[in-house]
LUMRO-231325 format. One record per residue (C-alpha): residue number from 1; residue in one letter; x, z, y. Coordinates in steps of 0.001 Angstrom, whole numbers. Each point is the difference from the previous one (the first is absolute). Example, Ala and Ser with C-alpha at 12.3 -4.5 7.8 and 13.67 -1.06 7.14 Angstrom:
2
resi	resn	X	Z	Y
1	A	12300	7800	-4500
2	S	1370	-660	3440
END
This chain:
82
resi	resn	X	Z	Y
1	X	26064	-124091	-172360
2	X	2619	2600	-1363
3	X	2894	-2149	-1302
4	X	2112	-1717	2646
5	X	2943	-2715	95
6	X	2020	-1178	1808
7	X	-2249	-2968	1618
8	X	-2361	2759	1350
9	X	2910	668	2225
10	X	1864	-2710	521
11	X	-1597	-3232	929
12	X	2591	-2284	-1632
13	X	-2255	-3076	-786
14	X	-606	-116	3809
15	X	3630	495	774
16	X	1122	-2737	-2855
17	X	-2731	-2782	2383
18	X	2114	961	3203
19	X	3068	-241	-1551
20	X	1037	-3553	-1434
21	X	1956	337	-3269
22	X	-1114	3861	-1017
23	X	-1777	-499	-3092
24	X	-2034	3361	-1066
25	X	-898	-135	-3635
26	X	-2330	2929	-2211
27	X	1305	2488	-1806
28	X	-1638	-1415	-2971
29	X	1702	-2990	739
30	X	3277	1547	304
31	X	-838	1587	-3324
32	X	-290	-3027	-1977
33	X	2943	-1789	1801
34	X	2506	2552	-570
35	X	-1444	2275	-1992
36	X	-1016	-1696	-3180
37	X	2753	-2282	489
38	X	2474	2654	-644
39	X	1773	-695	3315
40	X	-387	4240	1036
41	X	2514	2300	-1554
42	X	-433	3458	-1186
43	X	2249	1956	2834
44	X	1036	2152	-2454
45	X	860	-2940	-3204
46	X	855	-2432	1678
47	X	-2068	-2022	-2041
48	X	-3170	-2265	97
49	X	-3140	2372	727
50	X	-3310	-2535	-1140
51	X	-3536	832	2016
52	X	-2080	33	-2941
53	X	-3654	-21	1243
54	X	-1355	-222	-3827
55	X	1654	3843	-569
56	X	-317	1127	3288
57	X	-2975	-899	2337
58	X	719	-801	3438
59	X	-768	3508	1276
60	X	1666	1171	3138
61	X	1301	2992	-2395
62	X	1379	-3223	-2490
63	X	1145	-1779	2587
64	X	1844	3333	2056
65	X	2106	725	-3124
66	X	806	-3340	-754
67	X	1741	-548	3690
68	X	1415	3349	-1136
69	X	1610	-1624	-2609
70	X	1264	-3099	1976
71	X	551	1251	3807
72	X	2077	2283	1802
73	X	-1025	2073	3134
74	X	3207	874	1308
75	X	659	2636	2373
76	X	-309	-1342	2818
77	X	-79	1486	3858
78	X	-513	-2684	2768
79	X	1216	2510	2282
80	X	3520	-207	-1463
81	X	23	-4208	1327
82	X	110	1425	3620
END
């Protein structure tokens, strides 16, 4: 295997049985709740960025620009809470 998410590391689906009322749902899912819905907003527009699978396959490239698009990464140092 040479591509890798985030479940490879994480074990969330085990974490969301142990822990009543954490509900872990796929990024496809997430995708077609928000995403096609028009509920994500271009961080730079301001406006309505639509996950179109029928122009873009779901690709982890596709997919990595369109969060581009729609999420932030801010600079953040946890070292800076203390």
């Amino acid at each position: 295997k040479s591509d890798f998410d985030f479940g490879d590391f994480f074990h969330l689906d085990s974490i969301a049985i142990e822990h009543e009322g954490f509900n872990v749902i796929s990024s496809e899912e997430f995708l077609h709740r928000y995403g096609k819905t028009g509920k994500l907003l271009n961080v730079n527009t301001r406006q309505p960025e639509l996950w179109d699978e029928t122009n873009s396959p779901r690709t982890s490239t596709n997919v990595k620009k369109y969060f581009h698009k729609v999420g932030t990464n801010p600079n953040w140092n946890p070292m800076d809470c203390i």
